[in-house]
Every structure is written in C-alpha cells, then in structure tokens.
N, C-alpha and C positions, 0 to 999 in steps of 0.2 A: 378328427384329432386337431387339436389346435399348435399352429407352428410357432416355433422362437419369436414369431414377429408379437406373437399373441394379438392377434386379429379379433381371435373367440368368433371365428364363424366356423360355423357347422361346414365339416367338407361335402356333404351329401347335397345338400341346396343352397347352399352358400349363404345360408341366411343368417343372422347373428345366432350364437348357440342357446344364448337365454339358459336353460335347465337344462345343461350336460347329464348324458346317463352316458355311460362305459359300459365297455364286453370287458370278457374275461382276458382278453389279447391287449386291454390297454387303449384301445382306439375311442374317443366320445363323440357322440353327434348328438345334436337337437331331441328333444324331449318326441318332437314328431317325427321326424325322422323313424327313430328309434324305435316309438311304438309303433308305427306303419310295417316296419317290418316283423314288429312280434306278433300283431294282430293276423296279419297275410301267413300264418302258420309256418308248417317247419320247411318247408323249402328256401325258407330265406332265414334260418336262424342261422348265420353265417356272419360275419364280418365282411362289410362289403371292401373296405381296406384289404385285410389280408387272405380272408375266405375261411378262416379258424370258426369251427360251429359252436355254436353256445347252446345252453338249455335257458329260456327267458324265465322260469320258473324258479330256478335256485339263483339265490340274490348276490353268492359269489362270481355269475356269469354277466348278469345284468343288476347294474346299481346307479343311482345318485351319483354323482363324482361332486363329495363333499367341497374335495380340497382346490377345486378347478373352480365349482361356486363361488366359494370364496373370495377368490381371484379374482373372479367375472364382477362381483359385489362390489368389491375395492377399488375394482379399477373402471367400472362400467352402470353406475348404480342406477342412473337414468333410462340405459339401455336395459340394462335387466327390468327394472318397473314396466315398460313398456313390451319386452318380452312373457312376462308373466300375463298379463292383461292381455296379449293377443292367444295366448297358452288356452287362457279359459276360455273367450271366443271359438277359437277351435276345438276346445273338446264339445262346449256346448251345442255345435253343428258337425260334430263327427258324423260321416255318413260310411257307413262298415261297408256298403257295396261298392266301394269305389278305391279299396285299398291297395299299396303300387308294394313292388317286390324289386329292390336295390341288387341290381348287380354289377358288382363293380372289379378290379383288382388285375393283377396281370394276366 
C-alpha cells in the first residue's frame, strides 16, 4: 500500500511499485510481488497486510489499480519506463520452482 508520502514503493520488497495490482481489502503491491503469491497457490491467497483471503481468479479480488497508475504515471514517468522494462525481464526468466509465500501482518 502506498503511504501519504506516496513513495509508490511496494511494501512487500520495497522496490518501487511500477504496475500496482490490489486485493479486494484495498492493499497494492508490485506486479511481482503479487503474482508470486498467486502463483505459490491458495495458502497464500491472503493479504499479507491484513490476512483478508482473496480468490486471485475473480478480478473484483485481484486487479490493476487503474487509478494509483495513473498517479505513479504523472508523477514518476521515468521510473515507471524503467519498471516496466525490468517487468518484462522478469517474466521472461520467471522460474515457477522457486516461488516465495508472503507472510506478513500481526
């Protein structure tokens, strides 16, 4: 989730956020972030923030966060170019054996 300071770093690795996805609780992380946990199946379909479960299939639980893009866009355009470009890097050497399960919250 990104604070008042709007940083737009991912709270999960601290890395800039680049392509925010959202749960259904409101919370965004990192495109990778996000899918590591979808992919690592349903024991970590959870909110690592609040621990609220999501289903990553229905697109009201897991989505894009249009309106946080935009933001990140506006206010970060060089950083987003170069979050996107490491985006594709990374899927392109996605390695599925090696995927981590977030748990985080109180």
């Amino acid at each position: 989730m990104v604070d008042s300071d709007e940083s737009f770093d991912c709270s999960l690795c601290y890395n800039f956020i680049g392509v925010p996805v959202s749960f259904k609780c409101k919370h965004s992380f990192c495109f990778v972030c996000s899918e590591q946990m979808i992919l690592r199946g349903e024991e970590c379909w959870k909110c690592p923030m609040c621990r609220e479960k999501f289903n990553p299939y229905d697109s009201k639980n897991v989505y894009l966060n249009v309106k946080l893009l935009a933001k990140i866009i506006s206010k970060e355009k060089d950083k987003f170019k170069d979050a996107v470009k490491s985006l594709a890097k990374y899927r392109l050497n996605l390695d599925y054996k090696n995927l981590i399960c977030f748990e985080y919250g109180n």
